[in-house]
DOBATI-686805 format. One line per 4 residues: number of its first residue (from 0); for each residue x, y, z of C-alpha. Coordinates in steps of 0.1 Angstrom, whole numbers. Layout:
BEGIN
NUM) X:Y:Z  ...
! end
This chain:
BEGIN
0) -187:10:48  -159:10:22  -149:-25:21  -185:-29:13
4) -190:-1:-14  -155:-19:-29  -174:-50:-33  -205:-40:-47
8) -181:-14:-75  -160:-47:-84  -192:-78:-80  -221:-55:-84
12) -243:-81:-105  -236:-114:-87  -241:-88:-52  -271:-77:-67
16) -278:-115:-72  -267:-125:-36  -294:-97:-24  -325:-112:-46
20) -315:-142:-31  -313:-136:1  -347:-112:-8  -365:-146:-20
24) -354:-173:13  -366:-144:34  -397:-142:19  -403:-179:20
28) -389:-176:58  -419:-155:61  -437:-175:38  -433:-209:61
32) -442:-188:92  -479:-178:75  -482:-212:62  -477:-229:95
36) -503:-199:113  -528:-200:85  -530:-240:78  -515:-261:105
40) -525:-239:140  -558:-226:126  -571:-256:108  -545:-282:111
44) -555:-304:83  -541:-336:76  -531:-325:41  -516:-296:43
48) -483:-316:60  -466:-327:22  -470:-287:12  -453:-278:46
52) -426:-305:40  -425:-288:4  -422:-254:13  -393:-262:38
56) -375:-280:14  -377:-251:-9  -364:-230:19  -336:-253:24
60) -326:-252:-7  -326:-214:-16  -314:-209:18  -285:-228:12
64) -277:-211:-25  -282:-177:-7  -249:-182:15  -234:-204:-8
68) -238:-179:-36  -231:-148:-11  -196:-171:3  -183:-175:-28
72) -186:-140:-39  -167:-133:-1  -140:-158:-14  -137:-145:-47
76) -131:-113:-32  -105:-124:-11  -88:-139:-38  -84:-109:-57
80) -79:-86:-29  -49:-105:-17  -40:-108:-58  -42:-74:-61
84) -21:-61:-31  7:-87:-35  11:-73:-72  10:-33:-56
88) 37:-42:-35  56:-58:-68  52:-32:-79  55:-3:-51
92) 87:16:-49  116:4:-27  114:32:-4  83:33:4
96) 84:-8:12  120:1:32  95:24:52  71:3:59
100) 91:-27:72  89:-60:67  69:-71:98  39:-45:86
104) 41:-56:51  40:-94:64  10:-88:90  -14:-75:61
108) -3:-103:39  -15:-128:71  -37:-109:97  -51:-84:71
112) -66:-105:48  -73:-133:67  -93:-111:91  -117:-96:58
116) -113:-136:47  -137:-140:81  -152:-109:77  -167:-122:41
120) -176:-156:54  -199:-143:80  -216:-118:59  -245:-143:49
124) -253:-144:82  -254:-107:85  -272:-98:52  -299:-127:61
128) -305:-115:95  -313:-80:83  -334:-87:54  -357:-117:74
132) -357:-94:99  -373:-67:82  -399:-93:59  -407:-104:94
136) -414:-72:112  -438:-64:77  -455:-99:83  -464:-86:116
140) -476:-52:111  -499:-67:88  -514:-91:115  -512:-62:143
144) -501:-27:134  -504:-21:172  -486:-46:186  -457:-43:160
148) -446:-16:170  -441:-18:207  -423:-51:198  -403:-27:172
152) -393:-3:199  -384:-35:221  -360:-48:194  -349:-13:185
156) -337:-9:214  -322:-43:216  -300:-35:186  -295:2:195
160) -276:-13:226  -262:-38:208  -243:-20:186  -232:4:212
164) -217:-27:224  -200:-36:192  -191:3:189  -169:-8:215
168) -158:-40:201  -148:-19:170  -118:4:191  -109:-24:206
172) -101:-46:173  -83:-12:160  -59:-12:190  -54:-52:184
176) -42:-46:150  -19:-23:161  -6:-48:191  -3:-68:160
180) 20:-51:137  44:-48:170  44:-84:176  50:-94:142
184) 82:-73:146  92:-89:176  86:-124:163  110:-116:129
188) 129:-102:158  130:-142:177  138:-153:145  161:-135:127
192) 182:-128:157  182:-161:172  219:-170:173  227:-137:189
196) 199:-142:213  211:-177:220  248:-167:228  235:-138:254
200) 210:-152:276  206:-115:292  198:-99:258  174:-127:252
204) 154:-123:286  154:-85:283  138:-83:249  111:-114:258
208) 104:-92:292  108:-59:280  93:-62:247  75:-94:239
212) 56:-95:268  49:-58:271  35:-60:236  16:-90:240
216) 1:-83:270  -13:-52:255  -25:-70:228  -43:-98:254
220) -56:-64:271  -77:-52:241  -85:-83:227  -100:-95:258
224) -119:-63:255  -129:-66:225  -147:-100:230  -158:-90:263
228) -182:-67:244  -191:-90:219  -202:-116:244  -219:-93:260
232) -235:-80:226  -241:-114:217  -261:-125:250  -276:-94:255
236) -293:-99:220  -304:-134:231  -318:-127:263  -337:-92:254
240) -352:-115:222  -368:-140:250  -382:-108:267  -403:-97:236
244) -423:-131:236  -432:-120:268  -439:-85:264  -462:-100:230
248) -484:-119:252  -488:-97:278  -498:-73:251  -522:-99:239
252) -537:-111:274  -530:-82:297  -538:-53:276  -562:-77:250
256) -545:-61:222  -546:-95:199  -564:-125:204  -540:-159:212
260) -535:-170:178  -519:-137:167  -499:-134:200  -485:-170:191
264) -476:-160:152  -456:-136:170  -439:-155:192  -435:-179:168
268) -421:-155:147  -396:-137:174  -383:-175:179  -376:-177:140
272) -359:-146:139  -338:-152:174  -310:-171:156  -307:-147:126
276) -306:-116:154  -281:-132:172  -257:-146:138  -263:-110:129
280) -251:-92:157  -222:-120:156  -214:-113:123  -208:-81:127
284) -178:-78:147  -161:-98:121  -172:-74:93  -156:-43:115
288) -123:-63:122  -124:-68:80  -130:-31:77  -104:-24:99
292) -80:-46:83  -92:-29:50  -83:6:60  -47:-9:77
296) -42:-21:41  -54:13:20  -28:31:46  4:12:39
300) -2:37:5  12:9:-17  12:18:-61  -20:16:-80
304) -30:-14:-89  -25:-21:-123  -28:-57:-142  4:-72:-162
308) 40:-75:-159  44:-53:-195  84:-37:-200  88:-14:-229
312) 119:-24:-234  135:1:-257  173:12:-241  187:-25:-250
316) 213:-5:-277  225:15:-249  261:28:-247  266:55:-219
320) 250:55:-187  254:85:-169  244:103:-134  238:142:-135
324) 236:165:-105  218:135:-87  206:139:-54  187:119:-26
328) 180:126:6  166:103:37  135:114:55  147:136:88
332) 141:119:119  135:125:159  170:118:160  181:146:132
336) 186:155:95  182:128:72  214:119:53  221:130:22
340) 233:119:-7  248:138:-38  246:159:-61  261:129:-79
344) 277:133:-112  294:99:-127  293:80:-165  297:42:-170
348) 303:31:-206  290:0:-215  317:-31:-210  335:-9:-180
352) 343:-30:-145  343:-3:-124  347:-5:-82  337:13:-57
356) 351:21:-21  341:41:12  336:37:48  302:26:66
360) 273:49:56  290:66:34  265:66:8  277:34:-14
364) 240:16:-13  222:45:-20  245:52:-48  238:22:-57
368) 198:22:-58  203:52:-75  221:37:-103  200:5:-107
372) 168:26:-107  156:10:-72  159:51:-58  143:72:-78
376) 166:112:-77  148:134:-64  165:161:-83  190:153:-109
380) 185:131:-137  200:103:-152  206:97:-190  211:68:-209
384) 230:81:-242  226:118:-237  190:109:-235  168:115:-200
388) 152:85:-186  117:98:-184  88:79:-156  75:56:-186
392) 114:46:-194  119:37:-160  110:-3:-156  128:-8:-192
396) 162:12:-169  160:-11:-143  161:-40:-168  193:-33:-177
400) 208:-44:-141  206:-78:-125  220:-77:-89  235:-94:-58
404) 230:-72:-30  245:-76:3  208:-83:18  199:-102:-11
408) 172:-128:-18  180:-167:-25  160:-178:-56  154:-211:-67
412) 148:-206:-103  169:-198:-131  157:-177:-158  169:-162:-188
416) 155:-130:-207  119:-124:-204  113:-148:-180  118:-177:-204
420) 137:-206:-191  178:-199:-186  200:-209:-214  216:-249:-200
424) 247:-241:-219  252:-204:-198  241:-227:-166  263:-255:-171
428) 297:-233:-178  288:-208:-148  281:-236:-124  319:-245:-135
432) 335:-218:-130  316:-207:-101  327:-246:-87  295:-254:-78
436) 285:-283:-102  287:-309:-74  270:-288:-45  236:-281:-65
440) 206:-302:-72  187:-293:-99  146:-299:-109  145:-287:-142
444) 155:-253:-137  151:-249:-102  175:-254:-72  160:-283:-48
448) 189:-280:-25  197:-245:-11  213:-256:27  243:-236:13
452) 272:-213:31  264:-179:31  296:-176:3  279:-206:-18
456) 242:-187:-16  264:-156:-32  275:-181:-58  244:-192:-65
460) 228:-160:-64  254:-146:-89  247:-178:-111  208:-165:-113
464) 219:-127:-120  244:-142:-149  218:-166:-163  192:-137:-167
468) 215:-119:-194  209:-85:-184  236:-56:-195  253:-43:-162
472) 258:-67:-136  255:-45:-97  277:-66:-69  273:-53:-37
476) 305:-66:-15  300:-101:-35  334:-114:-25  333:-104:13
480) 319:-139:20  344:-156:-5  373:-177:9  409:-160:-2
484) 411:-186:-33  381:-182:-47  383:-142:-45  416:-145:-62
488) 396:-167:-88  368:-141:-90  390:-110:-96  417:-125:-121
492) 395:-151:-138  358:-143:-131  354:-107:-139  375:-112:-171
496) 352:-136:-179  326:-110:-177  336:-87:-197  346:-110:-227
500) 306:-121:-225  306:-80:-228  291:-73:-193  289:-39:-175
504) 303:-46:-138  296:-22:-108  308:-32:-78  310:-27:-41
508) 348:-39:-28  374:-29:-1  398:-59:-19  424:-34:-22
512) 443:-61:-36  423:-66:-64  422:-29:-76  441:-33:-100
516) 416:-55:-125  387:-22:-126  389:-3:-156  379:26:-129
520) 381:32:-89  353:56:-72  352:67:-38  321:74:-18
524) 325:96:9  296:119:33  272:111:7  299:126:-22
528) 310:108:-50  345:112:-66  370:92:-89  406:82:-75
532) 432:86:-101  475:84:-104  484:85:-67  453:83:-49
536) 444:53:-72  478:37:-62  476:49:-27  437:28:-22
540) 450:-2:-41  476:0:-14  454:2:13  420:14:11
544) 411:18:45  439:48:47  424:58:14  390:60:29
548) 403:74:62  420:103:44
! end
């Protein structure tokens, strides 16, 4: 089993410790069984009674290390496995995590780890069913070679069914987590969409009939199934475990293959090892639900991990930026050819404020990712100074951008370069001019009070992006949400603001209006980039939805 292999690469001493452990209470399980056959049944002197009491409190105790010491390990596990894959998807490309989807990424984060969280907690039981199994079933061959191994064969096939059972248990737990990762959508679905779904009452009962329920009754389908055959794994194990005392003694009497002292150590022994069987057999469910949670987790094909946060940050001197023979191009899908985007060919000097138009999926995002560094070309290259960005270049490339995306994320902390605490001077005059000094509270640096308009989050958002002091400032339709005076203030006071500071402004607008204050006006149009200049220039500032029409 992987998951298992993983630990035992990343713990294998305290695993390896776990084991002796778990080794040593077995033997004293076996230990306590002899003791009680040789010196309480056979002879049952008075003074054997404070060794017994001895013994089990020995037993007790390295019993209880055993799990705690094998739980711990479990937890510690957990705590760097979910560690480990938040950082990988920090640090995963943005395609790949636009693939996946939010609702996948979020199940993993919950289901996934919390189901190898479970998975690790019932191992003890697993690992100390096995190995006081196997003492036990040596304990016995020594007392009756004979009889030790039809009661073998009797638990063999015990477990052989058992797992067969839990064979079953396993498909089913697959097809669960699937269920899963469709609920998960449906349920950012209820959320997300819940105003539209609140004004159309026919919308809402069509996707709670037609897709909620469909998708939850699948998953109540399998995972009915799926404990169906545990239970039955589980009481199966029980009940066959009973039938081996009987088939011991009627080895013993019937076929006077052991005298009753013997036939009793066995019994005896077969009741010790009942609850262990069973926990065992329990446990191991859980530890195929973790598996399968681990390999839902190794498929999302998320980046290596790799430890640290490290920038070489060595373009900070940077004066021309430039896009050559740039290309990207979307995935095809059952519904056609992917889009594409480019070849691309554009320069932005350091200090321009430049703006950039076109209709609805015309390629200004991805133009967009592209130029921050979020998209990586897959053909084309981009320079900074006549210089191509190479693969180790590109985390210090994206560190020249800060950004407020249309789909953007609200923050609560304010910070300045390298993750140090933003400058209070740059905060104080931004949350002036950005008229938001009254409708912030502020914890040190972080925003306590956030119930803001979607045009005051963009504020704030563009506050953060200022405060972080990066070159080139991306704005993705910023002042769409902005009421008509304070988009005026943006464009004529603002922006000019900006650029004193000596900031590099791309930005997303259809404010034909405003044209006028970028040093240059693009166009993105079926994926093809161009600059409008003398009369088309005048024409878009004009009206740029005829410009865009055209």
């Amino acid at each position: 089993m992987e998951l298992l292999r993983l630990v035992f690469r990343h713990y294998r001493w305290p695993f390896l410790g776990a084991i002796a452990l778990s080794l040593l209470s077995a033997g004293l399980g076996v230990g306590v069984i002899a003791f009680i056959n040789q010196r309480l049944i056979e002879v049952g002197s008075l003074a054997a009674l404070p060794q017994f009491l001895g013994l089990l409190a020995v037993l007790l105790a390295v019993t209880l290390g055993t799990q705690l010491a094998l739980t711990l390990l479990g937890h510690h596990f957990v705590f760097d496995l979910r560690s480990r894959l938040v950082k990988r998807i920090l640090d995963t490309d943005i395609e790949r995590l636009e693939q996946l989807g939010n609702s996948t990424l979020l199940a993993s984060l919950s289901s996934d780890v919390r189901n190898i969280t479970i998975g690790f907690v019932r191992l003890p039981e697993l690992i100390q069913g096995v190995v006081l199994t196997l003492a036990s079933v040596a304990y016995l061959a020594w007392l009756s070679p004979q009889m030790v191994v039809i009661t073998v064969l009797w638990i063999t096939f015990t477990m052989g069914v058992g797992w067969w059972l839990v064979s079953k248990v396993y498909r089913h737990f697959h097809l669960v987590r699937e269920s899963e990762d469709r609920l998960y959508k449906d349920y950012q679905s209820a959320i997300e969409g819940r105003k539209e779904l609140a004004l159309n009452r026919d919308r809402a009962r069509r996707f709670f009939d037609e897709r909620y329920t469909l998708n939850a009754q699948d998953y109540r389908y399998h995972i009915i199934r799926a404990d169906t055959y545990h239970l039955s794994a589980n009481n199966w194990s029980n009940i066959m475990m009973l039938g081996a005392i009987g088939v011991v003694f009627f080895l013993s009497n019937g076929l006077g293959w052991a005298n009753t002292t013997v036939a009793s150590t066995f019994a005896l022994t077969l009741l010790f090892l009942r609850t262990p069987l069973i926990q065992a057999v329990g446990a191991w469910p859980t530890l195929i639900s973790a598996q399968v949670a681990f390999d839902k987790l190794s498929s999302l094909e998320l980046a290596e991990y790799q430890p640290g946060f490290a920038v070489d940050d060595t373009l900070t001197d940077w004066q021309r930026l430039e896009l050559e023979e740039v290309t990207y191009h979307y995935p095809n899908t059952a519904q056609g050819e992917g889009f594409q985007v480019g070849p691309l060919n554009m320069t932005l000097e350091r200090g321009e404020q430049v703006f950039l138009i076109g209709g609805n999926g015309s390629g200004k995002s991805t133009l967009a990712r592209l130029l921050s560094g979020l998209y990586r070309p897959q053909s084309g290259t981009i320079k900074i100074d006549g210089q191509v960005v190479t693969a180790a270049q590109w985390e210090a490339f994206r560190a020249r951008f800060a950004s407020v995306f249309t789909d953007f994320h609200q923050f609560d902390q304010a910070m300045g370069p390298e993750g140090l605490p933003a400058d209070p001077e740059v905060v104080d005059t931004w949350l002036e001019r950005l008229q938001m000094q009254h409708k912030l509270q502020w914890e040190g640096d972080r925003v306590i009070s956030t119930q803001l308009s979607q045009g005051q989050r963009k504020r704030l958002a563009l506050l953060l992006a200022i405060a972080e002091k990066r070159d080139i400032l991306l704005l993705d339709e910023w002042a769409a949400d902005q009421d008509p005076q304070f988009r005026r203030l943006f464009y004529r006071e603002l922006l000019p603001h900006l650029k004193a500071m000596g900031k590099t402004v791309f930005a997303i607008s259809h404010d034909d209006s405003y044209f006028a204050h970028a040093d240059r006006l693009l166009e993105m149009s079926k994926g093809q980039l161009s600059e409008l200049k003398g009369e088309q220039r005048a024409r878009a500032s004009e009206d740029a939805v005829a410009q865009i029409n055209i």
